[in-house]
C-alpha positions as CSV (number, residue, x, y, z in Angstrom):
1,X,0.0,0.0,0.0
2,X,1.3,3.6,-1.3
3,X,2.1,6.1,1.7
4,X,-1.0,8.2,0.9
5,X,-3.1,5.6,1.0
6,X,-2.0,4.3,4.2
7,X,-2.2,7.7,5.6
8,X,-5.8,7.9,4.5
9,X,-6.9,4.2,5.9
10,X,-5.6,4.9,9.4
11,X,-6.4,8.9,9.3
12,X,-9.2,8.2,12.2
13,X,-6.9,7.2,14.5
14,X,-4.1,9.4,13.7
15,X,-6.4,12.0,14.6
16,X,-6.3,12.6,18.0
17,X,-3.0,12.2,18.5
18,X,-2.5,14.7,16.2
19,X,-4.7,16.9,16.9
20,X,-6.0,17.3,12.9
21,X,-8.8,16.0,11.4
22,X,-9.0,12.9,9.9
23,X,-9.9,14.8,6.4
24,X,-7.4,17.2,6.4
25,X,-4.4,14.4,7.0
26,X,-5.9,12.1,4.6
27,X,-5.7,15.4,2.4
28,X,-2.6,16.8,3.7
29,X,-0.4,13.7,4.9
30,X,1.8,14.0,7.6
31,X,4.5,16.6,8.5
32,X,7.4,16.5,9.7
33,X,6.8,17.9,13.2
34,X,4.0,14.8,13.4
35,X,7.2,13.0,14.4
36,X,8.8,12.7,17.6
37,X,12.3,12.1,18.4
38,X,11.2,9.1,20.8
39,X,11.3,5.3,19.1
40,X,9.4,2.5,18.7
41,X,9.7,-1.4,19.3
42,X,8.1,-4.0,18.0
43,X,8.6,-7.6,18.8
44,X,6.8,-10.5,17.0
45,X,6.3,-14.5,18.0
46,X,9.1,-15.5,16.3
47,X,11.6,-13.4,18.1
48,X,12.1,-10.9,15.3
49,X,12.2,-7.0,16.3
50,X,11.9,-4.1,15.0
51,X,13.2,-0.9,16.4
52,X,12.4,2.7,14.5
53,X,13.4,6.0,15.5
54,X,11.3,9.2,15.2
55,X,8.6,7.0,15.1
56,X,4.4,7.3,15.4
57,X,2.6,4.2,16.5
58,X,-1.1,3.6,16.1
59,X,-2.6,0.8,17.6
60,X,-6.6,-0.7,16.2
61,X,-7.3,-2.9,18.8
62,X,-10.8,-4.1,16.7
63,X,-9.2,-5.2,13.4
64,X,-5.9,-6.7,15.4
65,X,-3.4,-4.4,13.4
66,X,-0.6,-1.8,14.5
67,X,0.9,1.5,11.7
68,X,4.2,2.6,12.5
69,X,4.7,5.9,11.2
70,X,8.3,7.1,11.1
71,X,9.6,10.2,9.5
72,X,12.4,9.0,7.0
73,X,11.6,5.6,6.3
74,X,8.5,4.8,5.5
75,X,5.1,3.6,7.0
76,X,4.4,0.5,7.7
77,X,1.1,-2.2,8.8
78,X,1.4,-5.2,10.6
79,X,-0.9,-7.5,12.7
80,X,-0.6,-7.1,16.1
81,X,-1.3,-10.4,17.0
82,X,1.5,-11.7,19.1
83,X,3.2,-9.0,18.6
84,X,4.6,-6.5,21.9
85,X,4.6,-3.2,21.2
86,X,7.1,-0.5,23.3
87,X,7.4,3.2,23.4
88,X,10.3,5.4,24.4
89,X,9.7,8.9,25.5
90,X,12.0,10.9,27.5
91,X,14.1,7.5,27.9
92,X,10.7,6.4,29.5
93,X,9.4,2.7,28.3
94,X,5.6,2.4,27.7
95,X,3.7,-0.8,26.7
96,X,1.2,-0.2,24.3
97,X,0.2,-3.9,23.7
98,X,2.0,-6.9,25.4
99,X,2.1,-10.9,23.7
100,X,1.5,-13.4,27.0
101,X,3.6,-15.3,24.3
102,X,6.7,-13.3,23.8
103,X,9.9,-15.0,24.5
């Protein structure tokens, strides 16, 4: 899926966060001060992880899939299903979602 479209699928809950509408960043995208200097982790069943910087995270709880928004490379989907889910903020951790079957 294109940037722009992903952008537009998850604009509802990229909303709030933001503090935009979800019509004008479906129109308008994201900027670069959407973006915060904090990072992401992601950790799936298998023990893989993922780890970007100047990252926005977006959880939908309902259809069972995370966006990772990150500022120079790229946005990405995944399911959240087994998957943990870690913010960094101030060098503080915060779970957003946490596998019983992780590791």
């Amino acid at each position: 899926m294109m940037n722009k479209q992903l952008v537009a699928k998850w604009s509802e809950q990229l909303s709030q966060p933001l503090g935009r509408s979800a019509s004008e960043i479906a129109t308008s995208g994201l900027y670069c001060h959407d973006f915060s200097a904090d990072y992401v982790e992601l950790y799936f069943e298998d023990e893989s992880y993922c780890k970007f910087n100047d990252a926005l995270v977006i959880l939908n709880r309902e259809q069972n899939e995370v966006a990772v928004f990150t500022e120079h490379c790229g946005y990405f989907e995944f399911s959240s299903l087994g998957m943990s889910i870690y913010t960094y903020s101030d060098k503080e951790k915060h779970v957003l979602i946490e596998s019983d079957s992780i590791f």
